[in-house]
C-alpha positions as CSV (number, residue, x, y, z in Angstrom):
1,X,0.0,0.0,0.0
2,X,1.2,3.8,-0.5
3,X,0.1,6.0,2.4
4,X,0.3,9.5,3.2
5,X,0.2,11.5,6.3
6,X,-0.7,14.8,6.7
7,X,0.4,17.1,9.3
8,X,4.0,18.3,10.2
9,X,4.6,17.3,14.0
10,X,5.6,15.3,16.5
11,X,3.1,13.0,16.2
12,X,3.3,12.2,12.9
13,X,6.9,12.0,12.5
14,X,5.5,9.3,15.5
15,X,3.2,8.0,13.0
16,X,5.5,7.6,10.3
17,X,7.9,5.5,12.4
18,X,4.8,2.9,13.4
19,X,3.5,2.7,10.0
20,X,6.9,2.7,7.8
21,X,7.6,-0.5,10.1
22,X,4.5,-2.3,8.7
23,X,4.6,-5.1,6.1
24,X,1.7,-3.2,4.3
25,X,3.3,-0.6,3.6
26,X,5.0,0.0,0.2
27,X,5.7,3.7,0.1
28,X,5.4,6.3,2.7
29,X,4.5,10.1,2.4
30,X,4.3,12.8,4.8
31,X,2.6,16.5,3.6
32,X,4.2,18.6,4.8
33,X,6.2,16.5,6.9
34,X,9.3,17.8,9.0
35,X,13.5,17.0,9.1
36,X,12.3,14.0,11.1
37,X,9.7,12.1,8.4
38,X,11.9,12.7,5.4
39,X,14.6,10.2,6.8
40,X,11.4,7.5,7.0
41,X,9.3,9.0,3.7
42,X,9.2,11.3,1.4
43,X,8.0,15.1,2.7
44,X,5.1,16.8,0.0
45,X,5.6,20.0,0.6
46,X,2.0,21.2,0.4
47,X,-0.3,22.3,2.8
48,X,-2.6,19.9,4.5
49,X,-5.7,22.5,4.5
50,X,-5.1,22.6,0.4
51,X,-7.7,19.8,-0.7
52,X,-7.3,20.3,-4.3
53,X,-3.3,19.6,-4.4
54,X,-3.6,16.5,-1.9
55,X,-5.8,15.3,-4.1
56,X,-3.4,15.8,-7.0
57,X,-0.8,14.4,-4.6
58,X,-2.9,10.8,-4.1
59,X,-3.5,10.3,-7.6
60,X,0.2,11.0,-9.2
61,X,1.5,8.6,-5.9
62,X,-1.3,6.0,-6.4
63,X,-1.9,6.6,-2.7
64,X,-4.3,4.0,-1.2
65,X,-4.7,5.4,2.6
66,X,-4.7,8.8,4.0
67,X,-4.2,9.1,7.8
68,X,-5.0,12.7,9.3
69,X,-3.0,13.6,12.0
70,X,-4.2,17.4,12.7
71,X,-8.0,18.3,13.8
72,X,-8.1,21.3,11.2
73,X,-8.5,19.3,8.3
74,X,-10.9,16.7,9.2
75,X,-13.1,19.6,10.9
76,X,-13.2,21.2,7.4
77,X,-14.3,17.9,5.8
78,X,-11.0,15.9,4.3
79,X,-13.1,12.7,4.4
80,X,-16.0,14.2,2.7
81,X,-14.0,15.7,0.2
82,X,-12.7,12.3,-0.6
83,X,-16.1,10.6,-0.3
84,X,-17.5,13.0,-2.7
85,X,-14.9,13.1,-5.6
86,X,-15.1,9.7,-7.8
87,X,-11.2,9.8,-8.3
88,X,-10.8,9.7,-4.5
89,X,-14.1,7.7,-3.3
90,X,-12.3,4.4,-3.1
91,X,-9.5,5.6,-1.1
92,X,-9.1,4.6,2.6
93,X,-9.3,7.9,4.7
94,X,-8.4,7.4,9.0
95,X,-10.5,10.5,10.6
96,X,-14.2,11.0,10.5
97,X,-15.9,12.9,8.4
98,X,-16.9,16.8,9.7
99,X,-19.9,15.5,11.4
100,X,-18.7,14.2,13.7
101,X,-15.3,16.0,13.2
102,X,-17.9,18.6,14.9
103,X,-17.2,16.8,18.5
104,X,-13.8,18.9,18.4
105,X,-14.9,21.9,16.0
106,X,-17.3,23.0,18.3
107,X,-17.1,22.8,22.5
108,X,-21.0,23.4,22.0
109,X,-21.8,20.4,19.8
110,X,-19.5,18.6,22.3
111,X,-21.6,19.6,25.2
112,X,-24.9,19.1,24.0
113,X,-23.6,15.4,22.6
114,X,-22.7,14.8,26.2
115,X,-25.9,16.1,27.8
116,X,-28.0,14.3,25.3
117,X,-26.1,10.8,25.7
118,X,-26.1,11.2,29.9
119,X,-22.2,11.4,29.6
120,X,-20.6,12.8,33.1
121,X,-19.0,16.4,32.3
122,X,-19.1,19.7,34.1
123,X,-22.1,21.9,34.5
124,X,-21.8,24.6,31.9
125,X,-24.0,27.0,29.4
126,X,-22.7,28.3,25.9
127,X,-23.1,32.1,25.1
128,X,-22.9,34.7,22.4
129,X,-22.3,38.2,22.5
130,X,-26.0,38.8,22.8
131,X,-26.2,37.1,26.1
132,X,-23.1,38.9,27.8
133,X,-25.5,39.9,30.7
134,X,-26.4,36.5,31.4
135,X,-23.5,34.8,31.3
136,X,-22.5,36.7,33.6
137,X,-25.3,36.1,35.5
138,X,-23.7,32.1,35.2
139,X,-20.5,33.3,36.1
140,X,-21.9,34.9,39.4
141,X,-23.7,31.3,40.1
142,X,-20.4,29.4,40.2
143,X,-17.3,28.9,42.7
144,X,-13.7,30.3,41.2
145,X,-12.0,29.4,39.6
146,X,-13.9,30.1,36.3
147,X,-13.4,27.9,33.0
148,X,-13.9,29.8,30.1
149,X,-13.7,27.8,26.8
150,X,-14.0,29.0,23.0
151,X,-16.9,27.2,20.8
152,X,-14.4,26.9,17.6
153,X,-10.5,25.9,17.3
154,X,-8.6,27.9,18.9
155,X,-5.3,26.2,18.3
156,X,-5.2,24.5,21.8
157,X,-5.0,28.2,23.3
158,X,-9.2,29.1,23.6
159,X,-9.6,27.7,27.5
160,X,-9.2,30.5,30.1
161,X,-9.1,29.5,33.8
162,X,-9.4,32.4,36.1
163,X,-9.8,32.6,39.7
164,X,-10.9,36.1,39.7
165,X,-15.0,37.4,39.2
166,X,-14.0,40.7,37.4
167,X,-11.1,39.4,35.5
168,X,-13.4,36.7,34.2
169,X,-16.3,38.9,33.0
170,X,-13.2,41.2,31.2
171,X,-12.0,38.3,29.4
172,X,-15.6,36.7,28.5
173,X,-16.2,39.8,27.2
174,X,-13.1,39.8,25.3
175,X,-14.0,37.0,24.0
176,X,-16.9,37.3,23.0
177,X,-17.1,41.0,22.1
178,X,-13.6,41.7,21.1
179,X,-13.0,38.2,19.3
180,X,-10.0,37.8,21.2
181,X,-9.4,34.3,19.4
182,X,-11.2,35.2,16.4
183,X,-14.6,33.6,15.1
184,X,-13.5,30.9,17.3
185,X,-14.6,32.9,20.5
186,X,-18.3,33.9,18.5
187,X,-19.8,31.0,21.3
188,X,-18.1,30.6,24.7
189,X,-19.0,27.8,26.8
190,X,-18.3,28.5,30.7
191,X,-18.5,25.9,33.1
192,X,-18.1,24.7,36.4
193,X,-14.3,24.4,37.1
194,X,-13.5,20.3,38.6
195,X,-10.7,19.5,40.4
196,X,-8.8,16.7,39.8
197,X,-6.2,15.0,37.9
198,X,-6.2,15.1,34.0
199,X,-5.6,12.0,31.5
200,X,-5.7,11.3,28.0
201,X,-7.8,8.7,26.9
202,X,-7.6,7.4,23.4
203,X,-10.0,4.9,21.6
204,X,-10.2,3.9,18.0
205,X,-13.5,3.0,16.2
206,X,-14.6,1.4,12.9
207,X,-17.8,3.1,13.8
208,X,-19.6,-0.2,15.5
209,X,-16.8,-1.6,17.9
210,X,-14.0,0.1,19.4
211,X,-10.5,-0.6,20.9
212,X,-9.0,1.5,24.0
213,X,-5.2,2.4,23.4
214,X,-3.0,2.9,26.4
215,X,-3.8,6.1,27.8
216,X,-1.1,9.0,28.9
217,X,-0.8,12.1,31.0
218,X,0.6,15.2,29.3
219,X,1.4,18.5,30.9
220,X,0.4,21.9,29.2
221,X,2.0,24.6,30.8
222,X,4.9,26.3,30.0
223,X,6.0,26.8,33.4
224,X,7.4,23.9,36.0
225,X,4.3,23.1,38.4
226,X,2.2,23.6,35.7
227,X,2.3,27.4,35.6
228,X,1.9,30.0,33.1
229,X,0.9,29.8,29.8
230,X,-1.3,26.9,27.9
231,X,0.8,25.0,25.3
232,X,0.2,22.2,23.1
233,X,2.0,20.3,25.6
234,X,5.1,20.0,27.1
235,X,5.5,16.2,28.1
236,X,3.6,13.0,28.3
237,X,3.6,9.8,30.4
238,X,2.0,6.5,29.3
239,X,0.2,4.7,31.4
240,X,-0.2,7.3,34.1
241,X,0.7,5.8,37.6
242,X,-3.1,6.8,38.9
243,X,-5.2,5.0,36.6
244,X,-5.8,1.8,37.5
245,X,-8.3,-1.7,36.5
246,X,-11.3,-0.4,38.7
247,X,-11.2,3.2,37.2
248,X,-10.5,2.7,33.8
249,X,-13.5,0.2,33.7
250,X,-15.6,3.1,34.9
251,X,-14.6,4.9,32.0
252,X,-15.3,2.1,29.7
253,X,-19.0,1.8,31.3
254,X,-19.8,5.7,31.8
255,X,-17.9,7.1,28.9
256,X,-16.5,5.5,25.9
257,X,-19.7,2.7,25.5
258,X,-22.4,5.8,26.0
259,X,-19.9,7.7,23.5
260,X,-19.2,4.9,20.9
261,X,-23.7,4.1,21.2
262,X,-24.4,8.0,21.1
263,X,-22.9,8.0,17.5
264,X,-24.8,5.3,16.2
265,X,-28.0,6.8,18.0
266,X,-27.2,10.1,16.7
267,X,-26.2,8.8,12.8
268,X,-22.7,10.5,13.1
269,X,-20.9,7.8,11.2
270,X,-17.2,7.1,12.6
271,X,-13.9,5.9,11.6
272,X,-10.9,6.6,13.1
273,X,-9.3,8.0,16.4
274,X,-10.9,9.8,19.4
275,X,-9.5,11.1,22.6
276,X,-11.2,12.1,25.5
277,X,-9.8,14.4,27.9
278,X,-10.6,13.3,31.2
279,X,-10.5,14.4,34.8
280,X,-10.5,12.4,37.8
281,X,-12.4,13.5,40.6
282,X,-12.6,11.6,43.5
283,X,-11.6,8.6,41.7
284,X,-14.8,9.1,39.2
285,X,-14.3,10.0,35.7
286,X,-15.3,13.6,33.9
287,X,-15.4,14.1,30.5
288,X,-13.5,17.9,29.7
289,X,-13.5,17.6,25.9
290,X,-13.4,15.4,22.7
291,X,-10.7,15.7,20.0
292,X,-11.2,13.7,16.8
293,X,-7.8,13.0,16.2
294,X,-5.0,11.3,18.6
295,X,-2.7,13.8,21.0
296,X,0.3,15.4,20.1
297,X,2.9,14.6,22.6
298,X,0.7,11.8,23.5
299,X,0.8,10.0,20.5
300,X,4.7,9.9,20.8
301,X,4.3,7.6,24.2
302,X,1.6,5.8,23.4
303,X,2.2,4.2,19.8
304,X,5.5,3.3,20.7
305,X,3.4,1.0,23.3
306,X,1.8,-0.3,20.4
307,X,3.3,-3.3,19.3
308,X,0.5,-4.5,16.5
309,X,1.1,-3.6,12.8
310,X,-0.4,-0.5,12.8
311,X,-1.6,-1.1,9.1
312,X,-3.3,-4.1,9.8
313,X,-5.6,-2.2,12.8
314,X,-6.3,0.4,10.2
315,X,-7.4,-1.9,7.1
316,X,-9.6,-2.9,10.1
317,X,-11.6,0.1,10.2
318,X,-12.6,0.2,6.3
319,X,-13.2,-3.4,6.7
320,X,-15.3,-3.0,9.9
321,X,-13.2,-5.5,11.7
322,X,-11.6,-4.0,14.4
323,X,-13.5,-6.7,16.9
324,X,-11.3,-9.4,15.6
325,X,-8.4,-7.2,16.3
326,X,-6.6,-8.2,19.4
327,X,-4.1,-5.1,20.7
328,X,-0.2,-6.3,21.9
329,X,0.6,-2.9,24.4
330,X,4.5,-2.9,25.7
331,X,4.0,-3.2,29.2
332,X,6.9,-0.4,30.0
333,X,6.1,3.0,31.1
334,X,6.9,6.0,28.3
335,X,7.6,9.4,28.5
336,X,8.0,12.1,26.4
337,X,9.7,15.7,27.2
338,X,9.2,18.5,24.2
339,X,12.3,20.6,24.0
340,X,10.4,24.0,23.1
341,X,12.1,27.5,21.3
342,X,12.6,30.3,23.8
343,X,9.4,32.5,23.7
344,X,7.2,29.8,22.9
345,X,4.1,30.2,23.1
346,X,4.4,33.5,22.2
347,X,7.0,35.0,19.9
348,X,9.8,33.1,19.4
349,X,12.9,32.6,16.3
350,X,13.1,30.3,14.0
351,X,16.4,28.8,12.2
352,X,18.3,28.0,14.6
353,X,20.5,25.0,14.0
354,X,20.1,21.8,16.2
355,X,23.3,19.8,17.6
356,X,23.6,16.4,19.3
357,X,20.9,14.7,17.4
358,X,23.6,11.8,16.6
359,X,24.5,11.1,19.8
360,X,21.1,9.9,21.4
361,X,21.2,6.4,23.3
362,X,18.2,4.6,23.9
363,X,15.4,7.4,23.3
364,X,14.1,8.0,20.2
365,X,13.6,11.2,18.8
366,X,10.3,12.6,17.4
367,X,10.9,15.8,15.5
368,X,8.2,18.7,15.3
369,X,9.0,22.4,14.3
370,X,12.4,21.2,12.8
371,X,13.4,21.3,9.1
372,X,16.5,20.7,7.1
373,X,18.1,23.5,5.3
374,X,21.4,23.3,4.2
375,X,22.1,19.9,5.1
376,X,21.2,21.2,8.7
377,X,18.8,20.4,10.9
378,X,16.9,23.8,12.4
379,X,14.4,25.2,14.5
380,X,10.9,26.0,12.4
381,X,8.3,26.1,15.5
382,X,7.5,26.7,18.9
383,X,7.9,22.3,19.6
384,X,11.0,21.4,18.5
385,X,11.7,18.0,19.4
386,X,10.0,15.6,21.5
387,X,12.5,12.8,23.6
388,X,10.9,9.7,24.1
389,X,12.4,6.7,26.4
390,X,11.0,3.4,27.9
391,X,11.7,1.8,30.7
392,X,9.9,-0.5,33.8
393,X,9.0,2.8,35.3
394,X,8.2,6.4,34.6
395,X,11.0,7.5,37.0
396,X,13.4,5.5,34.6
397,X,12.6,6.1,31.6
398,X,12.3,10.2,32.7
399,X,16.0,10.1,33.8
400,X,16.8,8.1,30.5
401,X,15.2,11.1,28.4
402,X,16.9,13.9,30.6
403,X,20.3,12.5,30.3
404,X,19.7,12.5,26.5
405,X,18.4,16.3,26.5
406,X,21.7,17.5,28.0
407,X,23.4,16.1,24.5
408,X,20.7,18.5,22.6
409,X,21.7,22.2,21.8
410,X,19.9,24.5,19.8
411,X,19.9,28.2,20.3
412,X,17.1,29.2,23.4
413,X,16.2,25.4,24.1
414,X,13.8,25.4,26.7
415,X,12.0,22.6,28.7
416,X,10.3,21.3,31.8
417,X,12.4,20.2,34.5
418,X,9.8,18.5,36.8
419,X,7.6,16.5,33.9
420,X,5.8,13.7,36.3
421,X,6.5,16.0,39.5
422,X,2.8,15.4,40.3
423,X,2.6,11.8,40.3
């Protein structure tokens, strides 16, 4: 089979590496790829928002699968576009279609899908900017501190918590009146802050069954102790310590089966991956949001966990088969750190070159914002690299990925020093 990936990051240079190591797989594209997938495939340089030229791309490749690694395209209807167009029909797409791509799109659609399907999540309303008085009216009803969350994509940076009233209403009303992140902010959802510990959950579904993949713990703040500014993550661990037999059958029972029935009771047709972001609260699980897609760094601890042939559990979705497939997870603990440009995530250089790359033992490297140029690897983005290690515990396998990083040098490398500090 020929297969292309779209997306440029971490976790499909994590991709790339599962499914270049399958016995399906004859040739291997990546658009746009990064300095990491064009040692394992070869890197389209087109954008993975540009339908028409991916669709040029699949037929001059003979492409026969197209996995989507980012949320942006499936939310604006890759797999439609495919299902629609009688040169592409017949060609395997992994994502849903923008139906149910809507589960990520939209924190509203997400909401109401949980309400309607008796899913556990925080209490919550959705507003526009014609209900500014009444929302906060809601905001006066709840404890601090207050969640405020953008209806559309926001890039992973549209969720405000604030323990202050005033700032709060300020910033809803930013949001909503100012369009502080854009049309993405034209619906704000605020809801009832929980506290607990977050996971990743991830599950994939050929639409009538589903298979749970090992789930992981990543960290989102710039700042050590989780402070500062929301990022798209600066380190993962898989499995988290805390999640144990008894809980994760409660989220089988109260999350993913009402989840997986919902679609089928709802007609949202499904194939491919979704993650739930859970929270733990008093050792009962919370849904926080859906993504229709796996996690980046997640996915850069958890399918090197995955010890099937990753083609195989795809072909299993087309063919409706995934029942029959039985999942082999590597019992050892992995974790990821994400060495980050300084500045991130706010402004920050580019083009800096990157040194020590050869002289990595026992991690493996997942590049993200880095390209070649000039024979040289360097900086293009905010996540550079993420360092991934195994070993019989997280402590382990964190020490095996620091000791690594100190071998790394690129101009205004920054990381987190205390990744799994809260375990």
């Amino acid at each position: 089979m020929n297969i292309l990936i779209l997306g440029s990051g971490g976790r499909e240079h994590a991709f790339a590496e599962k499914i270049k190591s399958s016995k399906l797989c004859n040739n291997l594209f990546v658009a746009p790829g990064n300095s990491g997938t064009e040692k394992t495939a070869k890197n389209l340089n087109i954008d993975y928002n540009d339908f028409p030229a991916i669709k040029n791309a699949v037929l001059q490749n003979r492409i026969n699968m197209v996995v989507v690694g980012p949320e942006d395209p499936l939310v604006n209807g890759i797999h439609d576009y495919f299902l629609g167009d009688s040169e592409l029909k017949h060609v395997i797409v992994i994502g849903p279609q923008s139906m149910a791509a809507q589960l990520e799109g939209s924190k509203n659609f997400a909401k109401e899908f949980l309400n309607r399907h008796s899913i556990p999540t925080a209490i919550h309303k959705t507003f526009n900017k014609n209900q500014i008085d009444e929302a906060n009216n809601f905001l006066e009803s709840l404890p601090p501190p207050y969640v405020l969350k953008a209806d559309g994509l926001a890039a992973g940076k549209g969720v405000l918590i604030i323990n202050d009233l005033k700032e709060a209403k300020n910033e809803l009303y930013k949001m909503l009146c100012e369009q502080k992140f854009g049309e993405a902010s034209n619906q704000v959802v605020v809801e009832q802050f929980l506290k607990g510990i977050e996971l990743s959950c991830f599950v994939i579904t050929d639409g009538d069954s589903y298979k749970i993949l090992p789930t992981a713990k990543d960290y989102k703040r710039i700042g050590e102790g989780d402070k500062g500014l929301n990022t798209g993550g600066m380190g993962a661990i898989s499995p988290p310590p805390f999640v144990d037999k008894i809980f994760m059958e409660k989220v089988e029972t109260k999350i993913i089966k009402p989840t997986i029935e919902g679609l089928k009771k709802d007609q949202i047709p499904y194939q491919g991956f979704i993650f739930i972001g859970l929270i733990k609260v008093k050792n009962e699980p919370f849904v926080i949001e859906y993504n229709v897609r796996m996690g980046d760094p997640e996915t850069e601890v958890v399918f090197p966990r995955i010890q099937n042939d990753i083609l195989e559990v795809f072909m299993s979705l087309h063919n409706k088969t995934l029942l029959d497939q039985h999942l082999l997870i590597d019992n050892k603990t992995a974790v990821t750190i994400v060495l980050v440009s300084g500045g991130y995530p706010e402004n920050y250089e580019k083009g800096h070159e990157i040194i020590g790359l050869g002289k990595i033992d026992s991690s493996i490297i997942f590049h993200a914002g880095a390209i070649t140029k000039n024979r040289k690897v360097v900086t293009s983005g905010g996540r550079v690299l993420a360092v991934t290690s195994l070993s019989k515990n997280y402590k382990d396998a964190l020490s095996i990925s620091y000791k690594n990083i100190s071998k790394i040098y690129f101009k205004n490398m920054y990381y987190r020093k205390d990744i799994g500090f809260d375990l």
